[in-house]
C-alpha positions as CSV (number, residue, x, y, z in Angstrom):
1,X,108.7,49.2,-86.2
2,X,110.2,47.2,-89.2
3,X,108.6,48.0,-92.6
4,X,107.3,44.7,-94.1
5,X,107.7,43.8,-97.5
6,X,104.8,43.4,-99.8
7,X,105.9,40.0,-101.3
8,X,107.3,37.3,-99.3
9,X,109.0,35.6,-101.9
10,X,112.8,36.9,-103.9
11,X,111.6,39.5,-106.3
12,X,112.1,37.3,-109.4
13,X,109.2,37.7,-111.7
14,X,106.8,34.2,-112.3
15,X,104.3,34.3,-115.0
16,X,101.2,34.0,-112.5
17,X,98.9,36.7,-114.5
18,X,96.9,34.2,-116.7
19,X,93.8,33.0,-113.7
20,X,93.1,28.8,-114.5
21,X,89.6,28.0,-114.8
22,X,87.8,24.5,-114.8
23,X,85.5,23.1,-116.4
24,X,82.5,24.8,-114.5
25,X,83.9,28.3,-115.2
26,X,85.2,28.7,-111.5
27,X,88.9,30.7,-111.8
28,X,91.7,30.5,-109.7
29,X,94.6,33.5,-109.6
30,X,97.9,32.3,-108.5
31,X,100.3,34.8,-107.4
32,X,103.3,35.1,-105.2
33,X,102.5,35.5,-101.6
34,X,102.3,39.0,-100.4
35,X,102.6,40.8,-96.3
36,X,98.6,40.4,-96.4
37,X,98.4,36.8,-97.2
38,X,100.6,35.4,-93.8
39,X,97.2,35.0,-91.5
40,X,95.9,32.8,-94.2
41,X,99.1,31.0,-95.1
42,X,100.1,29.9,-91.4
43,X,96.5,28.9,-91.0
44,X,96.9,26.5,-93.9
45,X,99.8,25.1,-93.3
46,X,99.2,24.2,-89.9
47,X,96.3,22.5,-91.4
48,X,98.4,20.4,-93.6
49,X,100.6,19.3,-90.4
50,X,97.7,18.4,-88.7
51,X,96.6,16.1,-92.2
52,X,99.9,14.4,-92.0
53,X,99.3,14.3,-88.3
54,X,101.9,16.5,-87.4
55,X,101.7,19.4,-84.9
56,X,103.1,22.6,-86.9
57,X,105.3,24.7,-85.0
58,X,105.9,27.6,-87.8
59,X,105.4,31.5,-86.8
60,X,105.4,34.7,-88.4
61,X,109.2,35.4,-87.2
62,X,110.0,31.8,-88.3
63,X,108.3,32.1,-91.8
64,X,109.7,35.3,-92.6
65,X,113.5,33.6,-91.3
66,X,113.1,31.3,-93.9
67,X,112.2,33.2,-96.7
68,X,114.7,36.1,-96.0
69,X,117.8,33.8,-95.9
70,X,120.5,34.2,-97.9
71,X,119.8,31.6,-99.8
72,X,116.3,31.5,-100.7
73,X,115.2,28.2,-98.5
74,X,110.8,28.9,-99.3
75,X,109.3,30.5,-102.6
76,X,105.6,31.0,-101.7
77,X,102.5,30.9,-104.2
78,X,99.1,31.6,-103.3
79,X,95.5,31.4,-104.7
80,X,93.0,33.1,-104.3
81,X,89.6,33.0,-105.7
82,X,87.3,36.0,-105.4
83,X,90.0,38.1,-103.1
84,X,90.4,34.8,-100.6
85,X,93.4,33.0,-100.3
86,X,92.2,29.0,-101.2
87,X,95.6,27.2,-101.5
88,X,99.5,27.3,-101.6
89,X,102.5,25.8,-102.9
90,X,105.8,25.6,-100.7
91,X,108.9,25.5,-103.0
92,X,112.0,24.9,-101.9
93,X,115.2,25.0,-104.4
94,X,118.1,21.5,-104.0
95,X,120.3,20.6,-106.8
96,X,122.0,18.0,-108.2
97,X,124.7,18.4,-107.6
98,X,126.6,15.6,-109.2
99,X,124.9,17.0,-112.8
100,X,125.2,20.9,-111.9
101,X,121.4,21.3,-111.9
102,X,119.0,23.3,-110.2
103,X,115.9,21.5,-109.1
104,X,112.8,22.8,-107.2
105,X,110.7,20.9,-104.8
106,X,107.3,21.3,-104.5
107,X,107.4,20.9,-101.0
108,X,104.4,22.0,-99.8
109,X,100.6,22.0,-101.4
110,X,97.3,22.9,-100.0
111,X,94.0,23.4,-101.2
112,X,91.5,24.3,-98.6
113,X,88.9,21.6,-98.7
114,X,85.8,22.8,-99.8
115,X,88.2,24.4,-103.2
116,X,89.4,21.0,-104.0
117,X,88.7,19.2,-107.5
118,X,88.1,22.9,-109.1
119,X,91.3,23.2,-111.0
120,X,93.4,25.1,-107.8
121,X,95.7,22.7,-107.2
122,X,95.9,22.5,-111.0
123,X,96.8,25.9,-111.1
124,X,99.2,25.8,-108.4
125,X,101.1,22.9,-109.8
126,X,101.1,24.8,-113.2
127,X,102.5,27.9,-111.6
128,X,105.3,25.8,-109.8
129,X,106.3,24.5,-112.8
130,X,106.9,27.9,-114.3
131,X,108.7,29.0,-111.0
132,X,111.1,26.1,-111.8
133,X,111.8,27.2,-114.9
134,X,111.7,30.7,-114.3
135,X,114.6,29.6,-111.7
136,X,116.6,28.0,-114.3
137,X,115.8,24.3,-112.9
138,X,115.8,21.3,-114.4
139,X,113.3,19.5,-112.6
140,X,110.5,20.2,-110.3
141,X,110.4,17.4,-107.6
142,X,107.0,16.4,-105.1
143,X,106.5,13.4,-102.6
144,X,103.6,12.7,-101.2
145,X,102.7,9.7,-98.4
146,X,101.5,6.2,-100.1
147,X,98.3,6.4,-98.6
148,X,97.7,9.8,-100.7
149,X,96.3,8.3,-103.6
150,X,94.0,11.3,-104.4
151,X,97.5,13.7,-104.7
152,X,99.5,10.8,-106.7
153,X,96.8,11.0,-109.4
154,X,96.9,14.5,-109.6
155,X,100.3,14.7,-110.1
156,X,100.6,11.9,-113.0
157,X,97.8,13.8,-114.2
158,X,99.9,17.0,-114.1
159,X,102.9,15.0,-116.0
160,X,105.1,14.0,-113.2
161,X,105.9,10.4,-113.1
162,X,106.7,8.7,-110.3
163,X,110.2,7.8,-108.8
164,X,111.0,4.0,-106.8
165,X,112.8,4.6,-103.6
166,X,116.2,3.9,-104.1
167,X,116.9,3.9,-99.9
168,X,116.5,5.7,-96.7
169,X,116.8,9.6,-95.3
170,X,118.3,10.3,-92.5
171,X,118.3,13.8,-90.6
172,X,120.0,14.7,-87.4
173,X,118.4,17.3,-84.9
174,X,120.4,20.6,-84.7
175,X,118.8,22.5,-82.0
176,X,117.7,21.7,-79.0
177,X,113.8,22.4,-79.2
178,X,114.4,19.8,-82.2
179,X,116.4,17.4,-80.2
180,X,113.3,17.2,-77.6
181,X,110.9,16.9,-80.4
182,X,113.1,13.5,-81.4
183,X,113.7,12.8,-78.1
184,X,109.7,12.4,-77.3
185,X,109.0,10.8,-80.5
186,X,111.6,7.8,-80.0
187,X,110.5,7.7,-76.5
188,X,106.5,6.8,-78.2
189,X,107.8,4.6,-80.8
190,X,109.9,2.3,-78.4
């Protein structure tokens, strides 16, 4: 049996000590994810696919792929309140390359419902911006869907400010399970 590592993140330190608390005295930890925490995380971020009304089709061998690449494609941060995990924060490092920067994207962030609007996401947004730095990065990036007007006012709130589309994305399928995944999906839309 292969050992498992404690943290699922690179070992780089991030200033996660200090817990946030709100205005009703309720405190939030944020840490880097650890072995323990991968019941809770997948849970969670299958729940955010299925809020974007996508079906998630991460596992354990799949998250642990990911953060164990040679380049460091995930950085995971947890919450917890009172030993629980309550929330997340998915970062994922890009650059720009043009201007020989490091950036981090906040890719993912979830707060389990019945946590949100007491200062966790706060906390995990605060913690991603150290991360950043920490990382030597010269930005921190998030997107969000228009409709998400609750998550755009967070993040203005936060200090981000918001960027105009400037054109389109494209991706191309690189795997078969993928390609059938497109395949199905063009199928529905036409």
């Amino acid at each position: 049996m292969t050992a498992h590592p404690q943290a699922l993140t690179a070992p780089t330190p991030i200033n996660t000590t200090t817990p946030a608390t709100n205005k009703a005295g309720n405190s939030a930890t944020v840490r880097p994810a650890q072995w323990a925490d991968k019941t809770a995380l997948l849970d969670m971020i299958r729940a955010l696919a299925e809020h974007h009304g996508d079906a998630a089709t991460l596992d354990l061998p799949a998250l642990v792929h990911l953060l164990k690449a040679d380049m460091p494609w995930l950085r995971l941060l947890v919450a917890e309140r009172n030993g629980i995990v309550v929330g997340y924060a998915g970062l994922t490092g890009g650059m720009r390359l043009q201007f020989g920067q490091r950036v981090m994207d906040l890719h993912h962030l979830f707060v389990r419902p019945e946590h949100r609007g007491t200062g966790v996401g706060r906390a995990l947004i605060n913690a991603s911006i150290e991360a950043a730095r920490t990382h030597g990065c010269a930005r921190l990036t998030v997107g969000t869907s228009d409709s998400n007007t609750a998550a755009q006012s967070a993040y203005i709130a936060c200090g981000f400010t918001p960027l105009p589309m400037t054109g389109k994305r494209f991706n191309l399928a690189l795997d078969e399970a993928e390609t059938d995944v497109r395949t199905q999906v063009e199928a529905a839309v036409v």
